[in-house]
N, C-alpha and C positions, 0 to 999 in steps of 0.2 A: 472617447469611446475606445475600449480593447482592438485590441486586433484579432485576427484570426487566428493568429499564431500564438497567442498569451492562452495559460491555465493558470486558474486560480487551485494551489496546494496546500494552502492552509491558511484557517481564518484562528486568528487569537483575542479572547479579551484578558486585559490586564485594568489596573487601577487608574488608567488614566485613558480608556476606552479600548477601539477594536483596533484589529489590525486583518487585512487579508495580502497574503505575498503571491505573489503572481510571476511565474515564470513564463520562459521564451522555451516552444516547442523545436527543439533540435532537428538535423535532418532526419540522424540517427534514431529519434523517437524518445530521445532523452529532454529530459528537460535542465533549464539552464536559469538560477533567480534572475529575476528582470528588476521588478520592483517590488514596490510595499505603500498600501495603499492605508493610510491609517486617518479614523476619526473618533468620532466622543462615546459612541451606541457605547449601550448593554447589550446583553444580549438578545432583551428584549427588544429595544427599540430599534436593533438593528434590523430582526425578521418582519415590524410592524414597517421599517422604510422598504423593504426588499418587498413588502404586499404592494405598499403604493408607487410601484415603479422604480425604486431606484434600484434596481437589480443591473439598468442598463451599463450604468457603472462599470461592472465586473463583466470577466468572463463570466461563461458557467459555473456556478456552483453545485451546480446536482455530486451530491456526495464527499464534499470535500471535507477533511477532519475538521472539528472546530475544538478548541481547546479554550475553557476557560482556568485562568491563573489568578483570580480575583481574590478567594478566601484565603488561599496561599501564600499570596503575595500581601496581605492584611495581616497574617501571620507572621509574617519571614519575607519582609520588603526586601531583605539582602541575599535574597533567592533571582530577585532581578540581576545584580551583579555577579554571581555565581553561576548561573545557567550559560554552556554551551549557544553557541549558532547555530540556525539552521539551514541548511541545504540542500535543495531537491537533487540536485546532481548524485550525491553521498548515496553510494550502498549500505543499507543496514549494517553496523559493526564497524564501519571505518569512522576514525576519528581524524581529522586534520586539525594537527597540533597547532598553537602559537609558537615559536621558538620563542626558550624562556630569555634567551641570548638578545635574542632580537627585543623584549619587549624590555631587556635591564638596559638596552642604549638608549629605546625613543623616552623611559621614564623622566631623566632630564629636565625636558622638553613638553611632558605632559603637565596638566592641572584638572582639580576637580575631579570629575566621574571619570575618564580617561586615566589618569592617574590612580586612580583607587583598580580598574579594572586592570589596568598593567601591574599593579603591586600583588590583586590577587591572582593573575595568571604565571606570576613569577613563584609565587610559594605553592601555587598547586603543580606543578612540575614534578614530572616523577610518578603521578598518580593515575591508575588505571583507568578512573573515569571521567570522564571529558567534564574540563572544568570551564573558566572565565575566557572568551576568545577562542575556546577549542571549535572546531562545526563539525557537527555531524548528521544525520540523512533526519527526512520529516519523522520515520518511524521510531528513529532512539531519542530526537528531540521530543516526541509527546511520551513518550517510555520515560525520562529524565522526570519532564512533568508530573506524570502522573502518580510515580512512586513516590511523591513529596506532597499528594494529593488532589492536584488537579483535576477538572472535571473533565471529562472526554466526550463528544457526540460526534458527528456529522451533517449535512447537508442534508435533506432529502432529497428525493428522484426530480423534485420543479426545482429544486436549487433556493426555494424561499424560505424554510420552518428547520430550525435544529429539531436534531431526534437526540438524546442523551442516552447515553451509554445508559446509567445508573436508573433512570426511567422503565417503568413495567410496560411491556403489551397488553394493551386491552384488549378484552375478550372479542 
């Protein structure tokens, strides 16, 4: 069970289920990642667990972004290896770079998907917009997303039912 001092900042679904990241509330009132709590859901099956209690799981949810990457990443799977970090700490606009210095030593050393993500944060170097290993705050990580298509919604006010962005209000 959470703690008191955890928020849930952002829920994602990807091709290989959900993810919700949870930070640790600072003194300062800032928040700081803690963890990443990841399983199978859709986004379906995640609001139908969240009706049958398993909400207890998480902090609150009530309005937290929820991002899906699904059709995108069915599209453009090497959108997974390209996309930025994220980081609830990060103000809007700031990027924290990889040193491309630092990722051409541990290449070496690397294999597999570590190695493919060190080769591509070595050749995006130079470039204005936060690339492979770059982190930047939750609002330019779903900005990143969503300009490559991504769905966007939120929590609602009980923290159970996404609301989507792209979805009409009924009358």
């Amino acid at each position: 069970m959470p703690r008191e001092n955890e928020k849930a900042y952002m829920i994602d679904f990807g091709l290989g289920g959900h993810g919700v990241s949870l930070g640790e509330i600072r003194p300062d009132g800032g928040l700081h990642h803690k963890a990443h709590i990841s399983g199978y859901d859709s986004p379906e099956s995640f609001e139908r667990a969240l009706a049958k209690g398993d909400k207890d799981h998480y902090p609150p949810l009530a309005l937290v972004p929820v991002l899906d990457k699904r059709q995108v990443l069915k599209a453009r799977p090497y959108y997974s290896y390209q996309s930025p970090l994220v980081s609830p700490s990060l103000p809007d606009g700031a990027i924290d770079r990889i040193c491309a210095e630092s990722a051409r030593s541990m290449l070496p050393g690397l294999s597999g998907g570590f190695e493919t993500m060190a080769a591509l944060a070595i050749a995006h170097d130079g470039k204005p917009e936060p690339g492979p290993l770059d982190t930047v705050s939750v609002g330019d990580y779903v900005r990143w997303w969503t300009s490559r298509g991504a769905r966007l919604g939120h929590m609602d006010e009980s923290g159970t039912k996404i609301i989507w962005d792209d979805e009409k209000s009924e009358p």
